[in-house]
C-alpha positions in Angstrom: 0.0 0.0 0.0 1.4 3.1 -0.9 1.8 5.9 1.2 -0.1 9.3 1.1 1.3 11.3 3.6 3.3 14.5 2.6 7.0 14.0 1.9 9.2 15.8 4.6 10.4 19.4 4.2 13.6 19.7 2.3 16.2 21.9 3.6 17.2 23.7 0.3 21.1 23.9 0.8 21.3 20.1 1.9 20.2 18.0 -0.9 20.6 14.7 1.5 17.1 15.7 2.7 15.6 15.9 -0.9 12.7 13.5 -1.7 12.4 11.2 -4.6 10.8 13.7 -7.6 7.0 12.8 -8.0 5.3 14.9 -10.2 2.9 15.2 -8.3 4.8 17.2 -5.7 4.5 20.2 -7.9 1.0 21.2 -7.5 1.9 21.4 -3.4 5.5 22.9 -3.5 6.5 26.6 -3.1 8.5 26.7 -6.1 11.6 25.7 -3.8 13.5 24.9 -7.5 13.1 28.4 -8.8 15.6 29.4 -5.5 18.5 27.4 -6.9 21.0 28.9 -9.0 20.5 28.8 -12.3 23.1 28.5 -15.2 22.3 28.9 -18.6 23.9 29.3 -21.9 23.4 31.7 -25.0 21.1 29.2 -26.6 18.7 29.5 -23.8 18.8 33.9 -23.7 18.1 33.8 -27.5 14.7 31.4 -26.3 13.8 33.6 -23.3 13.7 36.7 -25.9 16.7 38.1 -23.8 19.3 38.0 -26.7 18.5 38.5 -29.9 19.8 36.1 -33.0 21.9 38.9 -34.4 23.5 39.4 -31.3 25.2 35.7 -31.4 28.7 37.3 -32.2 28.8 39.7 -29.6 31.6 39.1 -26.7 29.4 37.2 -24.2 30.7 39.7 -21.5 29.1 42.5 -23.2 25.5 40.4 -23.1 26.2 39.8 -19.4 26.9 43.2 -18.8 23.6 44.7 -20.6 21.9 41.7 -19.0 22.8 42.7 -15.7 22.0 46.0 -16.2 18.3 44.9 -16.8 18.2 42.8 -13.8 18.1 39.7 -15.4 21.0 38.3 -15.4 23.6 38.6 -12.2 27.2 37.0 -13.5 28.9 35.6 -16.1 31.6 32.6 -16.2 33.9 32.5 -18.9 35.6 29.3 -17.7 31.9 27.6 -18.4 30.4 30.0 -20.8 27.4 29.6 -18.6 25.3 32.8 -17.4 23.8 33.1 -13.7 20.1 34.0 -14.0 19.5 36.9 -11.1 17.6 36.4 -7.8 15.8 38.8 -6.1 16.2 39.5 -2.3 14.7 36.6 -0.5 16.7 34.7 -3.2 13.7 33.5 -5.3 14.3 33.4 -9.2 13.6 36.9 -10.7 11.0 35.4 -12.9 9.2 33.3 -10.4 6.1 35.5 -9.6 5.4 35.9 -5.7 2.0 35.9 -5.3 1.5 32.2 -7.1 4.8 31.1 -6.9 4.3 30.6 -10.5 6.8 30.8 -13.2 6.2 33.6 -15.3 8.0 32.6 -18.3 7.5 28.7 -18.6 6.8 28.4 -22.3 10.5 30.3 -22.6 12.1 28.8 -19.6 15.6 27.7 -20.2 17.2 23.7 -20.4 18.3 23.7 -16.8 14.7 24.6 -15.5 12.8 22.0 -18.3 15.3 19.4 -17.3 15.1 20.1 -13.1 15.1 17.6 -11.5 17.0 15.1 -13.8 19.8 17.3 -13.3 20.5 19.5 -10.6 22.3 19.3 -7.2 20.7 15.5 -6.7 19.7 14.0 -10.2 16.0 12.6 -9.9 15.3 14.3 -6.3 13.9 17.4 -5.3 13.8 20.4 -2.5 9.9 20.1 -2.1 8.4 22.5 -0.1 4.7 22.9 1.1 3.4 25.9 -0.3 2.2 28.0 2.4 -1.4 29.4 3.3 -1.7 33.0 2.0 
């Protein structure tokens, strides 16, 4: 008989206490994911409409730099070529709305976030949450 009680809540920082990804969890969670860094590469600006195709050949530390400017994008690493999508204060993804917890550009969201939680900090688990009465 499987169980239906609530997983445990997952202490964000130490992925040991991560449960076993159920879809499921989803429709109950905070949106814990969307407070993870996130990298991401050129292909996945030029999808979120934050880098236009023409702008390919420009220096990626240029696009970081107008990116950062906009609020959007917080650092870039030229050892991995990877981006760091900002975070606002209470470290929640600057796309993930706060009144649903919601993301607010999911149709455009990049790799990492379509492919959470096969890859991540602990492939195939995740930082579930309970989202809280408000």
């Amino acid at each position: 008989m499987k169980s239906t009680r609530a997983p445990r809540e997952a202490d964000l920082a130490r992925p040991s206490t991560w449960v076993r990804y159920r879809a499921r969890l989803c429709r109950s969670c905070e949106g814990s994911c969307c407070r993870l860094e996130v990298e991401v590469d050129l292909d996945d600006l030029v999808g979120m409409g934050l880098v236009d195709e023409f702008e390919r050949d420009v220096p990626p530390h240029r696009i970081a730099r107008q990116l950062a400017r906009q609020g959007v994008v917080d650092r870039y690493s030229p050892a991995t070529g990877k981006f760091i999508l900002s975070r606002m204060a209470n470290e929640d993804c600057v796309y993930l709305d706060p009144e649903d917890r919601l993301c607010t550009i999911y149709d455009r969201r990049p790799k990492t976030c379509r492919n959470h939680p096969l890859v991540g900090p602990r492939p195939g688990f995740c930082a579930w949450r309970p989202k809280r009465a408000g």
